[in-house]
N, C-alpha and C positions, 0 to 999 in steps of 0.2 A: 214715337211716344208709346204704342203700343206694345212694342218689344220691351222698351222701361220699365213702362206697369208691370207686363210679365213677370219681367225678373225680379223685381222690387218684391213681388206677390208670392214667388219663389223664396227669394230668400228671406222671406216672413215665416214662410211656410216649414222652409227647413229647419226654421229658427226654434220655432214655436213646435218641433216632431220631438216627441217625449225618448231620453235618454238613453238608451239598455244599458242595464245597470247590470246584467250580469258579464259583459264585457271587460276584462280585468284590465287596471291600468299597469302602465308598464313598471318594471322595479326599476326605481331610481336607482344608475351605476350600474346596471345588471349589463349592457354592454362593454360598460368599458373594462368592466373585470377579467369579461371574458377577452377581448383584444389584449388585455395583459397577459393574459393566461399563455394566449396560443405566441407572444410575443417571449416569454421564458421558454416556453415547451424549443422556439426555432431557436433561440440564443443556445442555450444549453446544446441543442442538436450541431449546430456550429462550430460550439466551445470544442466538443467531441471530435470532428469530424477535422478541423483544422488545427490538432495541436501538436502536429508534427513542425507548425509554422510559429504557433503562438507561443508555446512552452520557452525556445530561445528568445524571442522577445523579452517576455519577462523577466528571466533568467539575466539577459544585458538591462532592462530597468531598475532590476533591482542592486546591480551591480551598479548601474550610474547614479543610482541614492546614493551607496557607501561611498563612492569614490567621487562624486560632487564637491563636495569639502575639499576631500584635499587636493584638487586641480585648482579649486581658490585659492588655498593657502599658499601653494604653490606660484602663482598668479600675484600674489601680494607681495610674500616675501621674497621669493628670488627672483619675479619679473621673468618668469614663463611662460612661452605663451601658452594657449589650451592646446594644440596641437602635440605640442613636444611632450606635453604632461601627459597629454590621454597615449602616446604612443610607449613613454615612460609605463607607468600602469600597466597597459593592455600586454604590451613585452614581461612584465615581471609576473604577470598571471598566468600567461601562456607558460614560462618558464619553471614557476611554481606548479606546475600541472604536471606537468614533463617529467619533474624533480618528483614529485608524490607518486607518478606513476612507477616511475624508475625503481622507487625506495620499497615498494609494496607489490612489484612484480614475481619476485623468488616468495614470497613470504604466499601469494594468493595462487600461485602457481603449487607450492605444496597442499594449501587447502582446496584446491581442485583434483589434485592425485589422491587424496586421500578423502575423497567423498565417496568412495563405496565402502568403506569401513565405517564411514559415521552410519550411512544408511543402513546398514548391516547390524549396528549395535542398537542404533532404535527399532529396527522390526525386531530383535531377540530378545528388547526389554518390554515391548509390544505382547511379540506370544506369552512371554512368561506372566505375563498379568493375564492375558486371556487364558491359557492354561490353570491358571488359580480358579478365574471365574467360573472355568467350565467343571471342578473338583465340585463348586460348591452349586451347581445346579442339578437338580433334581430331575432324568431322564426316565420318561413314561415305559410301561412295561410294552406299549406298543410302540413307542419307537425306535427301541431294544430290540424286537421281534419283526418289523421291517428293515431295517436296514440290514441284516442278511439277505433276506428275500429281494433287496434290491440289487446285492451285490452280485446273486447268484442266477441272476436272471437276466439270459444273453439278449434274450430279442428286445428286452425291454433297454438294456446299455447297448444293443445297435441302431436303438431307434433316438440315441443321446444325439445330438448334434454335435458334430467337431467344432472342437476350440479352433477360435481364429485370433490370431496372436498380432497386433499390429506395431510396427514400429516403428517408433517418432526417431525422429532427423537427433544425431548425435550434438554433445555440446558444442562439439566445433564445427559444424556445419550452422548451428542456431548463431556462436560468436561470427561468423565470417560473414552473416548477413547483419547481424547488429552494429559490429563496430564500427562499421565502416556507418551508419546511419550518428551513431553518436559522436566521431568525430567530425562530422557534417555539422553535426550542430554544434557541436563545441566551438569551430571556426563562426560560424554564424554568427554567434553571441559574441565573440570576439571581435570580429569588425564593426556589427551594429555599437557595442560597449566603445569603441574607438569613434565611431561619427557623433554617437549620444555624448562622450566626454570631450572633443573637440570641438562640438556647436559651442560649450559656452552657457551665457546668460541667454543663449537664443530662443527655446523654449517660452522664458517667462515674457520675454520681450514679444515674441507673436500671444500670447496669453493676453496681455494685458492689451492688446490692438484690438482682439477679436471680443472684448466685454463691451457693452454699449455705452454705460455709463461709470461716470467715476466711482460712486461707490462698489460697483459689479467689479471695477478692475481693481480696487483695493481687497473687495476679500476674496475674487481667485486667487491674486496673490500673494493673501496673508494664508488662503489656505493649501497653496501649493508650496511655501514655504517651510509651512509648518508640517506638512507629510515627509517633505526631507530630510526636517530636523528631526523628525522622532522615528524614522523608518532608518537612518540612516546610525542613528542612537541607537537605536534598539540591534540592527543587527551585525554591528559592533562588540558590543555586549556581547549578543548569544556567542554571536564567533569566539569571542575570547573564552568566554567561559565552556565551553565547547570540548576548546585545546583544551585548558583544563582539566577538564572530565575527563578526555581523550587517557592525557598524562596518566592521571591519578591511577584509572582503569589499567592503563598497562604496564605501568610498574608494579601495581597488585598480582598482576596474572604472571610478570616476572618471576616476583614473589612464590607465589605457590605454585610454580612448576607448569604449567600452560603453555604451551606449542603458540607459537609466534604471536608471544604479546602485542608486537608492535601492529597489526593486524586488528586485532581488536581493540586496542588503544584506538585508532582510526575508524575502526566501526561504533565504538562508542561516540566517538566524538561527532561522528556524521548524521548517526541513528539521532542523538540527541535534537537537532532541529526538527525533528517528527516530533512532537508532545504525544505522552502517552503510547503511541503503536512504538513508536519508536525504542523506546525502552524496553518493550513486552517481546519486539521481536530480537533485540539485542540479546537478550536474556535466554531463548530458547535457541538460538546461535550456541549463544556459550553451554549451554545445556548439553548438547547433542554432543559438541567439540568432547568436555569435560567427559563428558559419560564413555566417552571411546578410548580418550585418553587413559583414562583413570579405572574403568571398568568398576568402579562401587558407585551404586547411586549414592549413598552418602555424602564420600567426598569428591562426587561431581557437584552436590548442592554448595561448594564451599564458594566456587568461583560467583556462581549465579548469584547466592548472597551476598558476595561484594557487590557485585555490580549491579543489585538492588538499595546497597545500603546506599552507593556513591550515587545513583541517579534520582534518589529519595532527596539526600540532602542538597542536592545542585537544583530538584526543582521545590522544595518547599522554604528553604532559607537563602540559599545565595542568590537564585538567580531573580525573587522578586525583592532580597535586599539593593539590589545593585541595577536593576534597570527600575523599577520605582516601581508606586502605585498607578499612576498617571498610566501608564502602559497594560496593566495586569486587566487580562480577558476574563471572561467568562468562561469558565471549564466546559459548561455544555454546548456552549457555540464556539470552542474551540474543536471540542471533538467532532461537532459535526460538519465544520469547516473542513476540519483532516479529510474525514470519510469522504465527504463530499468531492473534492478536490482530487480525491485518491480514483473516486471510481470515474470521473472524469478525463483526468489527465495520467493517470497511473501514480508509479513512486514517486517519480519530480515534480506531482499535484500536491503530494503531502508532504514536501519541503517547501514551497512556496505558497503553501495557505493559509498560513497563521501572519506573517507579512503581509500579503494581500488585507488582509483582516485589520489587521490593524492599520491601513490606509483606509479602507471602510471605512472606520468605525473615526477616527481622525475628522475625515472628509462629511460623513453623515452628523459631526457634532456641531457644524456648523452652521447645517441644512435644516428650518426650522420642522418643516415635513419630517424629514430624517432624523429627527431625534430621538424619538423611541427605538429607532433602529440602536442607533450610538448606544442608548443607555442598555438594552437587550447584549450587545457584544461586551460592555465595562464590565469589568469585576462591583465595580462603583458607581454610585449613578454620575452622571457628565451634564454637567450645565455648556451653556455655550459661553458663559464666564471662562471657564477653566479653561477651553481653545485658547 
């Protein structure tokens, strides 16, 4: 009884002990922001660190969107099973690869003998603009009147430190460790593309087991659906219109005289899945080629200008007439999807991040949390009507 009273009398006591009020209360959310925080900082450090592993992954993901479809259609109409079709496919890719390499080996094999020329003509259009600049800078009469006295002064030019000259590993010492890492991955992405097309509906079907309840397994798979139909739409499209550009681009450079159109037909058409960098760096390609060629800055601007006028009109009129509004990003979070992705995963980060983006943005229209996201990536705003 007496120990009762005690604490009863205690915690009256505690009860009743006045406030401190200058004690601040906590920010509500102020932890979980930060466990979000250090949760990106290790994602991203990950992204980086593993993407000699992930890059073929997605690389075959985004391959079994496009080619999903037609292992159905396949499947329906002629009574294939998935097996035969995904080896169909996967054989005709590989073969197509082989074929592209083949056709563009003499053509890229001249544009590697001939890159000390290109470099050569841009350091001499280099000096000649710095030689202009330095006519028109105005040199002090004292540094007129040192730079003798520097040149004529032994103990001061033996007290210069010698130049140390280092030299980096030649191109085909850099190829002989590369290739052999990107034919690794090529095969990678080829088998994985072969088990991912050969599983089937098997994907949706653990999808739909692993949602708790009916409505959870109706819209993962109204919204896993719907990422294929429009992922696999969409880079369809770009591919087509791609070759396209490709085309158009090198029978222009045919046209005016250009050293292995076919070449840059194909860098156009590749560059083209970069938005934006992509054109910019196609462009200073063709710059540099033209300018060695042709030796008149003028008409080296000829080439560059087509293949400004054609990647103008392929991205302001064709290519959001033809793959729609529904699809059409925001230019500023496209670009900084690219960049993003680029300084991540390198050049095959800024092929495969405006895809990724738009599974995002698909995915997030459905999410009601995630919808500011969706409508931040739309060109338009996105209801979750519109999914």
């Amino acid at each position: 009884m007496a120990n009762t009273s005690l604490a009863a009398t205690g915690t009256a006591d505690a009860a009743s002990a006045p406030v401190d009020a200058t004690v601040p209360a906590p920010a509500p959310g102020g932890p979980r922001w930060a466990i979000v925080g250090i949760f990106l900082i290790l994602l991203f450090g990950a992204l980086y660190l593993t993407s000699s592993f992930l890059l073929p992954v997605v690389i075959a993901l985004l391959f079994a969107l496009v080619l999903s479809p037609i292992v159905r259609l396949m499947r329906r109409r002629l009574k294939m099973p998935e097996p035969v079709s995904a080896i169909i496919l996967v054989v005709g890719a590989l073969m197509t690869l082989t074929f592209g390499f083949y056709m563009l080996s003499n053509p890229i094999t001249d544009l590697v003998n001939n890159a000390p020329r290109y470099v050569s003509a841009v350091e001499g259009q280099i000096k000649s603009v710095r030689d202009r600049l330095d006519r028109l800078q105005e040199i002090g009469p004292e540094a007129e009147a040192a730079a003798p006295q520097a040149d004529a002064d032994p103990a001061r030019a033996a007290d210069q430190p010698a130049e140390v000259v280092v030299q980096s590993p030649g191109l085909l010492d850099n190829a002989a460790h590369v290739v052999p890492q990107i034919l690794a991955s090529i095969m990678f992405s080829l088998v994985f593309l072969f088990f991912l097309l050969a599983s089937g509906d098997l994907f949706y079907t653990k999808l739909v087991k692993a949602m708790p309840t009916l409505s959870d397994k109706k819209l993962a798979l109204h919204i896993a659906h719907d990422i294929e139909r429009e992922l696999s739409h969409y880079l369809l499209t770009i591919t087509v219109i791609n070759i396209g550009l490709g085309t158009v681009v090198g029978t222009l450079f045919w046209w005016v005289g250009m050293p292995t159109p076919l070449i840059f037909g194909a860098l156009a058409a590749l560059l083209n899945f970069i938005p934006y960098l992509g054109a910019l760096t196609g462009m200073a390609l063709v710059g540099v080629v033209a300018l060695t060629e042709f030796g008149d800055l003028w008409h080296a601007l000829l080439p560059v200008a087509l293949y400004f006028a054609c990647s103008t009109l392929e991205g302001q009129f064709i290519q959001p007439t033809v793959v729609g509004r529904r699809l059409e990003m925001n230019a500023v979070a496209i670009f900084l999807s690219v960049a993003f992705w680029g300084w991540i995963w390198g050049v095959v980060g800024m092929f495969v991040a405006v895809p990724m983006m738009v599974g995002l943005k698909i995915f997030a229209s459905y999410i009601g949390p995630l919808n500011p996201l969706a409508d931040f990536l739309s060109a338009e705003k996105v209801s979750v009507e519109e999914g």
